[in-house]
Kinemage of the C-alpha trace (Angstrom):
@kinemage 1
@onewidth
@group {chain A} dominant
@subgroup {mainchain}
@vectorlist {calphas} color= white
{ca unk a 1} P 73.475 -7.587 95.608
{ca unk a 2} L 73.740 -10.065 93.037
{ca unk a 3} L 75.504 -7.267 90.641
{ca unk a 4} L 78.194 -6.296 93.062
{ca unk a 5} L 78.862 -9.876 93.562
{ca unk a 6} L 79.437 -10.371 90.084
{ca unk a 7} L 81.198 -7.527 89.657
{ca unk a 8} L 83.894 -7.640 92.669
{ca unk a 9} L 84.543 -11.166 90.768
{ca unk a 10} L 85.115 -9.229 87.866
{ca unk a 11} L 87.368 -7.266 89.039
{ca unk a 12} L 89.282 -9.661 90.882
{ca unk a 13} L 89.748 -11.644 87.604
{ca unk a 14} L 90.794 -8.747 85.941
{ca unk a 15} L 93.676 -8.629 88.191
{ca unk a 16} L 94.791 -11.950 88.009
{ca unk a 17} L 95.006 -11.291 84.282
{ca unk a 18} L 96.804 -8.284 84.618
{ca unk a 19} L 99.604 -10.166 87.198
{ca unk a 20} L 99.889 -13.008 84.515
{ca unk a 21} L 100.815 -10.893 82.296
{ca unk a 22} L 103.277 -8.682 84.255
{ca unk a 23} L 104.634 -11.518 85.269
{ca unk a 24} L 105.056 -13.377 81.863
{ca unk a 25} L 106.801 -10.327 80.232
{ca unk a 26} L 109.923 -9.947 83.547
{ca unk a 27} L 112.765 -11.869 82.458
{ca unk a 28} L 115.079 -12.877 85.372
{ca unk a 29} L 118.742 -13.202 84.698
{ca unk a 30} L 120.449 -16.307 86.903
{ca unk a 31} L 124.021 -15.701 88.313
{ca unk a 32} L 124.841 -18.980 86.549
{ca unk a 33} L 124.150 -17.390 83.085
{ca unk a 34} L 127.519 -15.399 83.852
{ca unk a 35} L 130.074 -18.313 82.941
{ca unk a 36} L 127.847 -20.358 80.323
{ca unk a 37} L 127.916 -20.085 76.653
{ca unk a 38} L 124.391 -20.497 76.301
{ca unk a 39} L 122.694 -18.890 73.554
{ca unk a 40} L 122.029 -15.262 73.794
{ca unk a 41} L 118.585 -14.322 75.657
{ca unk a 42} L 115.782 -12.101 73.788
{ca unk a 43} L 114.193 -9.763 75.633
{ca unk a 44} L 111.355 -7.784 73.626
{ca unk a 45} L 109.729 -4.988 73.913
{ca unk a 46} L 108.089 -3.803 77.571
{ca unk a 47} L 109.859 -6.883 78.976
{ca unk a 48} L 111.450 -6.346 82.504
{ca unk a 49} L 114.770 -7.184 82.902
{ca unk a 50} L 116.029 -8.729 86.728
{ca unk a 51} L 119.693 -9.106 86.381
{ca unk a 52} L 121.574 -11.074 89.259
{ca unk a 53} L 124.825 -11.349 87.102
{ca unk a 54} L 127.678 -8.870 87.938
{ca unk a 55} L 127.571 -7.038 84.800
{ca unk a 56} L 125.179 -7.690 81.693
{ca unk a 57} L 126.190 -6.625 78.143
{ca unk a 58} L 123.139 -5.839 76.173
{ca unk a 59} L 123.489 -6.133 72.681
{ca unk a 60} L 121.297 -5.133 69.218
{ca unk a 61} L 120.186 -7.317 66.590
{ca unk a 62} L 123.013 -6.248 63.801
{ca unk a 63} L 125.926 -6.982 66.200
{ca unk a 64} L 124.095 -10.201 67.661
{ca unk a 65} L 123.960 -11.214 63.897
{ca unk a 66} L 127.707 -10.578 63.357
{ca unk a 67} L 128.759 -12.551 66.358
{ca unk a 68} L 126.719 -15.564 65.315
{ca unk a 69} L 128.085 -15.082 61.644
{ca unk a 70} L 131.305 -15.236 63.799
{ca unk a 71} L 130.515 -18.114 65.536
{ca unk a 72} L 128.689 -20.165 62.885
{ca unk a 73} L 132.749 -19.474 60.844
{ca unk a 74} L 134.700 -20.341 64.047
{ca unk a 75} L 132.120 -23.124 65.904
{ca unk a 76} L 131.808 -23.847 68.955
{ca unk a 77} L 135.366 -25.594 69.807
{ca unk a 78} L 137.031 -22.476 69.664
{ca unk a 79} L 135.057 -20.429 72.659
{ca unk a 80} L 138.039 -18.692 74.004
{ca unk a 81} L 139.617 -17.586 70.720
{ca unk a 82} L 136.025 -16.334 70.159
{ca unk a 83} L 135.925 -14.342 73.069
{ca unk a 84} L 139.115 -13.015 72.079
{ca unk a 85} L 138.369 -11.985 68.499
{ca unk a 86} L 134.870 -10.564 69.668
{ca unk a 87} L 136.735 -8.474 72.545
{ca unk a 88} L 138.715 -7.314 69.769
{ca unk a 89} L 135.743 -6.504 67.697
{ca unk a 90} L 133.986 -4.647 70.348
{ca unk a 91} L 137.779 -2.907 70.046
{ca unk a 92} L 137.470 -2.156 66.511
{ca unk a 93} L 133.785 -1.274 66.969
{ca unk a 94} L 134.664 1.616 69.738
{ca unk a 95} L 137.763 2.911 68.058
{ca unk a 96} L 135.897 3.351 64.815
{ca unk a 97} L 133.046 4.963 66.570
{ca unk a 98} L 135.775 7.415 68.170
{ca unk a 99} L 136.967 7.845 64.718
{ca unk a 100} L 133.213 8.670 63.319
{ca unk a 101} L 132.955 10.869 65.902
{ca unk a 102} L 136.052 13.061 65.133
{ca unk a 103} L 135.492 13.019 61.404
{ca unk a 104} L 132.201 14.103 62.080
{ca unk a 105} L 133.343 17.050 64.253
{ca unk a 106} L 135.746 17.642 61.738
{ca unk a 107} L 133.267 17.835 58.892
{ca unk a 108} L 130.661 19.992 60.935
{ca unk a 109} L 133.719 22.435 61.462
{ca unk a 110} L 134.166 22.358 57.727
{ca unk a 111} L 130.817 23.084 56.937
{ca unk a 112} L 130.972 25.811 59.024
{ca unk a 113} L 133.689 27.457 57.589
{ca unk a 114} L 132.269 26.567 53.882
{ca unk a 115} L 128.907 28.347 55.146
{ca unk a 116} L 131.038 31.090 55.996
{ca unk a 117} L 133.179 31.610 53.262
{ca unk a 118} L 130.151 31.160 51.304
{ca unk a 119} L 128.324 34.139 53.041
{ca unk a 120} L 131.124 36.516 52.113
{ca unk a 121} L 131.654 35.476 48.736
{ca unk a 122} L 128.275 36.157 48.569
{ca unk a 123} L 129.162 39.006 49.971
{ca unk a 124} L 131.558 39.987 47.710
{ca unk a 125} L 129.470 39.092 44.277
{ca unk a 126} L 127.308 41.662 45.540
{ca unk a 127} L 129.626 44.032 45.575
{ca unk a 128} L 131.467 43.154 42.627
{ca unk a 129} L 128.025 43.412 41.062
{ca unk a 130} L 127.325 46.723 41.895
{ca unk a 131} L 130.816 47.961 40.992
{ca unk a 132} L 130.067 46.132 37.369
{ca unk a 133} L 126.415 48.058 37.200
{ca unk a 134} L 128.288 51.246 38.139
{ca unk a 135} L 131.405 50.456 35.804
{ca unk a 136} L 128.345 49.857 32.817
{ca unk a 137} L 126.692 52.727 33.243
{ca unk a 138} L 130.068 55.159 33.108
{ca unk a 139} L 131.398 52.527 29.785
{ca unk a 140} L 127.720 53.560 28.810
{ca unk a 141} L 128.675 57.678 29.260
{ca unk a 142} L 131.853 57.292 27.842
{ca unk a 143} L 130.678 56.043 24.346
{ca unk a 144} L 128.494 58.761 24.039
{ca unk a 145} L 130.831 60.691 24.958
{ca unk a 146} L 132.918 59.163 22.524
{ca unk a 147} L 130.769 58.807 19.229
{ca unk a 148} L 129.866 63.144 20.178
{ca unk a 149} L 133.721 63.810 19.901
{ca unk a 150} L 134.177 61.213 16.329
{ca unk a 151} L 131.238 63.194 14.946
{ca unk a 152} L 133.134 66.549 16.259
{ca unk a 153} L 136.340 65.373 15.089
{ca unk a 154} L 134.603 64.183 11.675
{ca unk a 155} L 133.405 67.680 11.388
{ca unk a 156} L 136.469 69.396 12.172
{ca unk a 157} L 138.332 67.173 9.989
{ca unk a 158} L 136.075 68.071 6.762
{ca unk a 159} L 136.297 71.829 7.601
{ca unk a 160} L 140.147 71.649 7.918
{ca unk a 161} L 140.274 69.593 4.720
{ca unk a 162} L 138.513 72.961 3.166
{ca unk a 163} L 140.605 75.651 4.557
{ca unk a 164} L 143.348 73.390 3.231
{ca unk a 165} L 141.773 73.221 0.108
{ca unk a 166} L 140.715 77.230 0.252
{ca unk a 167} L 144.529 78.098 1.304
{ca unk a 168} L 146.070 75.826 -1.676
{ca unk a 169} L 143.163 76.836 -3.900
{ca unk a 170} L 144.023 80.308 -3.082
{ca unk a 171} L 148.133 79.910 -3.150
{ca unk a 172} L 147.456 78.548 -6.815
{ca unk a 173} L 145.131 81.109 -7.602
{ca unk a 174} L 148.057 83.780 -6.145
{ca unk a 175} L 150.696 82.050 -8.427
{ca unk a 176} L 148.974 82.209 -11.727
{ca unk a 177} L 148.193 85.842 -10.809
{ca unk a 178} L 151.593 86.419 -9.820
{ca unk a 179} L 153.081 84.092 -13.004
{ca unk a 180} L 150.775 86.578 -15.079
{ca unk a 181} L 151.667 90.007 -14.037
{ca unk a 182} L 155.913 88.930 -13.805
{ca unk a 183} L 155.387 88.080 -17.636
């Protein structure tokens, strides 16, 4: 008895614990936060947000730091010209975001037509290599072709030379004979 006791207390304070700390981690935004210029409000991780404002602009820790670098140049006095020139920075922010954007598009277009230009160039090196394997091989053919017919040529060349040399020999030999008998 005494252990179910203790334990339905246990429980029960487990529970309490567990509300606490639900409850410590909701953040509840006031309709009065609309038109102050109250700092900005930090909500962290797993906190729950209540908002009873029209609208509520969230913002992340690099732009919250540029509006306070903003702020800490301008100060305070000049609210409404701040509101102004951060309106116009949220401007600036979106239209160069809509520029990233399109560049981006623009350069994964261009990288696909790069990939594909490079894929038939590829292509094309293939090709032109085997053409230059096949064009080797026939230069190859052609100047053994071409030392068979020097070496044919060579030999023709010294035969002719000794016909030559037999016919003028022999036309000599025919004119001494000739230059003989006529005397």
């Amino acid at each position: 008895m005494k252990i179910n006791y203790y334990l339905s207390i246990l429980i029960m304070l487990s529970f309490y614990v567990s509300m606490a700390q639900s409850n410590s981690d909701t953040l509840i935004i006031k309709s009065d936060y609309a038109k102050s210029y109250n700092q900005p409000i930090l909500a962290t991780k797993g906190t729950i947000i209540i908002n009873q404002i029209d609208s509520l602009h969230l913002v992340n820790n690099i732009r919250l730091k540029h509006y306070e670098e903003i702020r800490s140049v301008l100060g305070d006095s000049l609210d409404l010209k701040l509101n102004t020139i951060l309106l116009r920075y949220e401007n600036v922010i979106r239209e160069n975001d809509s520029e990233y954007n399109k560049l981006l598009e623009s350069y994964n277009k261009l990288a696909l037509i790069n990939k594909e230009y490079i894929k038939r160039t590829d292509t094309s090196l293939q090709v032109t290599a085997a053409h230059l394997d096949t064009l080797n091989t026939s230069l190859v053919k052609t100047d053994k072709h071409l030392t068979k017919t020097k070496k044919m040529l060579k030999k023709n060349k010294r035969s002719q030379t000794w016909q030559n040399l037999g016919i003028g020999f022999g036309g000599v030999a025919l004119g001494i004979l000739l230059g003989i008998f006529l005397n």
